[in-house]
One Martini backbone bead per residue (centre of mass of N, CA, C, O) as a GRO file, in nm:
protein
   78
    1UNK     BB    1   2.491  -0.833  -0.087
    2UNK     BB    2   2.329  -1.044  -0.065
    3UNK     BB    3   2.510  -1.289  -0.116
    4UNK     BB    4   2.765  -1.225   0.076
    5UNK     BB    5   2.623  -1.247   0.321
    6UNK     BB    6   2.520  -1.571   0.267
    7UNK     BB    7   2.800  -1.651   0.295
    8UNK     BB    8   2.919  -1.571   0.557
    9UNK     BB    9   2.694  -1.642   0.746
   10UNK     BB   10   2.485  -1.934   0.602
   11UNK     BB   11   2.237  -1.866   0.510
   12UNK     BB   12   1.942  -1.904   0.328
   13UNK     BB   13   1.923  -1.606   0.332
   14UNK     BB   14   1.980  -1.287   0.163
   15UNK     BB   15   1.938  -0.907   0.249
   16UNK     BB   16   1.917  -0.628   0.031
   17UNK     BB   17   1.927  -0.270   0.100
   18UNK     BB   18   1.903   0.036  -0.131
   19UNK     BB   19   1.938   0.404  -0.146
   20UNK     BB   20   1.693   0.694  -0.143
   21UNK     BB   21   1.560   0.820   0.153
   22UNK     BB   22   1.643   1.078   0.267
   23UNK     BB   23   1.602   1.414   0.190
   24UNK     BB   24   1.861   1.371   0.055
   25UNK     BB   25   2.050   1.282  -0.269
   26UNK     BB   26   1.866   1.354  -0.491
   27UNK     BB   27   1.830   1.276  -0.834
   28UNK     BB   28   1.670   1.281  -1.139
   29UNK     BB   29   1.792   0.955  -1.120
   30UNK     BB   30   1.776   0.966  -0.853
   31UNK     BB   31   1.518   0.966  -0.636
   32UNK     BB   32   1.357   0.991  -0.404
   33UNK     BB   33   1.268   0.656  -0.342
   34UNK     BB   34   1.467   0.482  -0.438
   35UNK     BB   35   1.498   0.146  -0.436
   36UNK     BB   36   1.660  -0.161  -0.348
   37UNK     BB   37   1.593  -0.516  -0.361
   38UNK     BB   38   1.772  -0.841  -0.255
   39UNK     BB   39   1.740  -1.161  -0.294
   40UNK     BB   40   1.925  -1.515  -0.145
   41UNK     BB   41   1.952  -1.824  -0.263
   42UNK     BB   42   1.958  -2.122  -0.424
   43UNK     BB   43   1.812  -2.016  -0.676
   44UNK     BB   44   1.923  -1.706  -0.643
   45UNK     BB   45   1.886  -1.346  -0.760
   46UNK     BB   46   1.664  -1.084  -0.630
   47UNK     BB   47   1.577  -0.770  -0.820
   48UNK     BB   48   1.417  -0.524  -0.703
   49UNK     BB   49   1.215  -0.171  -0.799
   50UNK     BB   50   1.133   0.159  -0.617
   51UNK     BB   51   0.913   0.362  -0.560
   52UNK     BB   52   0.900   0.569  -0.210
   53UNK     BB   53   0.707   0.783  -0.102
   54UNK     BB   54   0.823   0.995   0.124
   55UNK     BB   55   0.999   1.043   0.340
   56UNK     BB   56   1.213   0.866   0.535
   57UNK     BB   57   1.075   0.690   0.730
   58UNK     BB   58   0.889   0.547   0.501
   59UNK     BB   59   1.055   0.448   0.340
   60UNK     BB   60   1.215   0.267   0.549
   61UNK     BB   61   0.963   0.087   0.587
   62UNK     BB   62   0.865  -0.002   0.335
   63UNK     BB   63   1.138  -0.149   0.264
   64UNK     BB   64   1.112  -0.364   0.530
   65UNK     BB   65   0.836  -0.457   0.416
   66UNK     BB   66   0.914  -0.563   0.127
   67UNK     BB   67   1.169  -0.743   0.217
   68UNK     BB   68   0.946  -0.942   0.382
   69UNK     BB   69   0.803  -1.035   0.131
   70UNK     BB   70   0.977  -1.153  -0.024
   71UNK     BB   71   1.060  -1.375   0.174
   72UNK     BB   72   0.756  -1.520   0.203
   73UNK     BB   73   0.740  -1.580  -0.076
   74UNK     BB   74   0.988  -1.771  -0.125
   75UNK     BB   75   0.886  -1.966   0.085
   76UNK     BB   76   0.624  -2.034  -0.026
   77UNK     BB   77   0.760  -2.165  -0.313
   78UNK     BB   78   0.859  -2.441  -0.153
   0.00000   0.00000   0.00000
């Protein structure tokens, strides 16, 4: 999804986050809080997994403050 973005929009940097928010729909394989984060730029694509305690709020919080952090991070290795 990142990658895809990316080439769409013509973007330096293309984020893409999925998972189960919750508060339904996960399974023991996939429990709420379970996040993917992918993040692509002209050197590769980042695809990190995090397991994100709490309810559905706070997982999409902690997410989209995650997805900023690697972007922030990827930047400064510039």
């Amino acid at each position: 999804m990142a990658e895809g973005i990316r080439a769409r929009s013509g973007a330096s940097i293309g984020v893409s986050i999925t998972g189960i928010a919750g508060p339904t729909g996960g399974t023991e394989k996939k429990p709420v809080g379970l996040v993917f984060i992918a993040l692509a730029d002209e050197r590769g694509t980042q695809v990190r997994e995090f397991r994100f305690p709490g309810n559905r709020e706070r997982v999409r919080l902690w997410s989209t403050q995650m997805a900023l952090e690697m972007i922030r991070r990827r930047i400064r290795a510039y």
